[in-house]
C-alpha positions in Angstrom: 0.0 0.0 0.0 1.5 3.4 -1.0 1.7 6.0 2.1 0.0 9.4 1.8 3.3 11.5 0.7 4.2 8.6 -2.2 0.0 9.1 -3.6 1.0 12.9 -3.4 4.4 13.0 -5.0 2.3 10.4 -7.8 -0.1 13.0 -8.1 2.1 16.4 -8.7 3.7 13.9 -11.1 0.5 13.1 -13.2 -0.7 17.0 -12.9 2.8 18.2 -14.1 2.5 15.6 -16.9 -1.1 17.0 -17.8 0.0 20.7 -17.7 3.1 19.7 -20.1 0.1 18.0 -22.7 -1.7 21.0 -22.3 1.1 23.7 -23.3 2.0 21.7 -26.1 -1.5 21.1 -27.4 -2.2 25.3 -27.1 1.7 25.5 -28.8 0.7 23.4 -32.0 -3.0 24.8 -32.0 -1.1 28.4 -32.5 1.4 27.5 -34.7 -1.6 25.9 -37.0 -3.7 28.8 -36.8 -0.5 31.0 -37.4 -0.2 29.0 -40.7 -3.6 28.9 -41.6 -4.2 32.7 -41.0 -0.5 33.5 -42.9 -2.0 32.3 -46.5 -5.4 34.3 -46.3 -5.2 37.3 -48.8 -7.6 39.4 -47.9 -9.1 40.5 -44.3 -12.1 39.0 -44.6 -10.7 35.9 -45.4 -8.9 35.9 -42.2 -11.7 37.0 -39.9 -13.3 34.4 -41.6 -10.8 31.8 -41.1 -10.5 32.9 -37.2 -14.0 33.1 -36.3 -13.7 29.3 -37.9 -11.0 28.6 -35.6 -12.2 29.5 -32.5 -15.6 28.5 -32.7 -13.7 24.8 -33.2 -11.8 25.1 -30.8 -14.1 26.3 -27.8 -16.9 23.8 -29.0 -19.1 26.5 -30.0 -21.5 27.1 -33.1 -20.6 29.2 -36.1 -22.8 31.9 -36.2 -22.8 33.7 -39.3 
C-alpha cells in the first residue's frame, strides 16, 4: 500500500504531466492557426478563417 506523501508525490507527477500535454496542445493549435491565418489574402478571409477557428476550438456554433 502506497503512504500518503508517495499518492502525493504520484499526483504532482501526473498534474505536471497534464499541464506539459496542455502547453504543447495550445503551442501546435497556435502554430496551426498561425499557418492557416499566414495564406489568407484578404481581411475578410482571415476573420473568416478565425471566427472558424475559434468557434472549433471552444466547441461553440458558427454563427454567421
Amino acid at each position: 500500500m502506497e503512504t500518503p506523501e508517495e499518492f502525493a508525490e504520484r499526483r504532482s507527477q501526473n498534474r505536471a504531466s497534464n499541464d506539459v500535454g496542455r502547453r504543447l496542445r495550445q503551442s501546435e493549435m497556435l502554430l496551426d492557426t498561425y499557418a492557416a491565418l499566414a495564406a489568407l489574402d484578404t481581411l475578410d478571409e482571415v476573420l473568416e478563417k478565425l471566427v472558424e477557428i475559434a468557434a472549433r476550438e471552444t466547441g461553440g456554433e458558427y454563427a454567421t
